[in-house]
N, C-alpha and C positions, 0 to 999 in steps of 0.2 A: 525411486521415481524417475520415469523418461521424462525427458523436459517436454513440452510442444516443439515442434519446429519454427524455425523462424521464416516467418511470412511477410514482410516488409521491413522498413524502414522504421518505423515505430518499435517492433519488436527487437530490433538492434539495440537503442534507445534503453527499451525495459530492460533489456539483457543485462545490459550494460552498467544501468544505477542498480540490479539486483545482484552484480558480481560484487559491488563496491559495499551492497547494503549486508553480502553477508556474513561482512568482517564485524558488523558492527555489534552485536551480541558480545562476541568475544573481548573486544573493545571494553562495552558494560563492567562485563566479569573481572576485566585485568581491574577497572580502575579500582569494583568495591574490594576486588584482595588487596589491592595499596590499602586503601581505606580500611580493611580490619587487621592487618598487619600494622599502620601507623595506631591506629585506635587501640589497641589490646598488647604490641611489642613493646611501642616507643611512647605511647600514652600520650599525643598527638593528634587528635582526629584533626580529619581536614575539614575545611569548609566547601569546597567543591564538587565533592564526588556525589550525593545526594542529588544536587542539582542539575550534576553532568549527565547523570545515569538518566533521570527524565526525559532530558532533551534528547539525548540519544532512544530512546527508547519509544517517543512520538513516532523519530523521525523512522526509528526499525517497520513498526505498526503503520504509518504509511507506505511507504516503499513495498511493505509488505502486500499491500493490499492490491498494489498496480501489477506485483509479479502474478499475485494468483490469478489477477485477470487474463493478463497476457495468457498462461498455463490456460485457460480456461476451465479453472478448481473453483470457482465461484459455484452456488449454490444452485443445483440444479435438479428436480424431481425423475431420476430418470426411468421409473416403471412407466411414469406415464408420456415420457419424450421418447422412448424408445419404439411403445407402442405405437402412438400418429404416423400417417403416412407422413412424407416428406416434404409437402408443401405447406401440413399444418407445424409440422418441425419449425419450416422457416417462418410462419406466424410468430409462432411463440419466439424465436429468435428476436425479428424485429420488435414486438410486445416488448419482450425483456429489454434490448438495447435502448429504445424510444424511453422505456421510464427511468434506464442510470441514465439517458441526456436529460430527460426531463428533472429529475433529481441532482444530478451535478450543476443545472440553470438555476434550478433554486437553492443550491448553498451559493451558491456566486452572486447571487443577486441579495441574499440575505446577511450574506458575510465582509461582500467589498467595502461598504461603510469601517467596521470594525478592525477589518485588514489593515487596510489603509493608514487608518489612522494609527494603531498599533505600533506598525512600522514608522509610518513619518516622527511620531515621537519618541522612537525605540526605546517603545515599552519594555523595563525589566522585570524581573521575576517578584523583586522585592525582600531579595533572603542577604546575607550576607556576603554573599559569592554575587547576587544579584545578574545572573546572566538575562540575555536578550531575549527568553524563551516566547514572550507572547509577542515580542516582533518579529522573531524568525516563523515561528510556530501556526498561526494565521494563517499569514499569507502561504506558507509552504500547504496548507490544506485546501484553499481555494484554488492552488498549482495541479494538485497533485489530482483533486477530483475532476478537474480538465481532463489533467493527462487518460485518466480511469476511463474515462467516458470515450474520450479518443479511442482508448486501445479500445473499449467494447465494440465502438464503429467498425475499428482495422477488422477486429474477429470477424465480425459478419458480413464485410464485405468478404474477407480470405475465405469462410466456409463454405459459402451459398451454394457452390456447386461441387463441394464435399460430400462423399459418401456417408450414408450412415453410422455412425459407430455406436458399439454394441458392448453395454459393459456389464463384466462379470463379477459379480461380490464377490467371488474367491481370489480375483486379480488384488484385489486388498490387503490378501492375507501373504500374498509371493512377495 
């Protein structure tokens, strides 16, 4: 895959927590091989690695979500965006950006109560290992679907007066 190019300040930004976020997988993988090497060689399981993999793995699935946008791999009909002339393209552009703001407004409005408080009492897990997961966890989703909505803005301001592009199902297969 060619990446997007980068068009502001923002996509620096995404670039930047998606170079860091794509160590994190691997991260995963190391700790559950401790864990089935301590668990099945040394007859030790730990108490962490279960807990750590979660929270790593929230945080992969978000991060994830802000690169596909930047990318501009988010979901998009293109038999029928291909066909519209170009000024109903940017219809549907603003349509689409106007409801992830409108939807990124209402998890922020719906969530800041639970956030907040989450965090001020750092809320833990409740296991053994008990990490922070629903104080970090929260707040970092009401962060992140900002940032989302942000980049959808950056996108449609940087494209508006971008040429059409034209995509080929066999491009898929190369």
């Amino acid at each position: 895959m060619i990446e997007h190019e980068v068009t502001g300040w923002l996509d620096r930004i995404t670039l930047a927590i998606s170079r860091v976020t794509m160590w994190l997988p691997a991260v995963v993988v190391a700790i559950m091989f401790y864990e089935v090497v301590m668990r099945y060689v040394f007859e030790a399981p730990t108490l962490w690695v279960n807990e750590m993999s979660l929270w790593l793995a929230g945080m992969i699935y978000l991060f994830a979500g802000l690169y596909a946008m930047q990318q501009r791999s988010h979901i998009r009909i293109f038999i029928l965006y291909e066909i519209a002339p170009r000024w109903l393209q940017r219809t549907f552009d603003v349509i689409s950006t106007t409801f992830i703001c409108a939807f990124a407004a209402a998890v922020v409005w719906g969530g800041y109560g639970e956030a907040y408080a989450k965090l001020m009492r750092w809320e833990t897990f409740g296991t053994a290992f008990d990490p922070p997961i629903p104080a970090t966890m929260k707040p970092l989703i009401l962060v992140m679907v900002i940032v989302v909505a942000l980049q959808a803005v950056s996108n449609l301001i940087h494209d508006w007066n971008r040429q059409p592009q034209h995509h080929d199902p066999a491009d898929e297969l190369r």
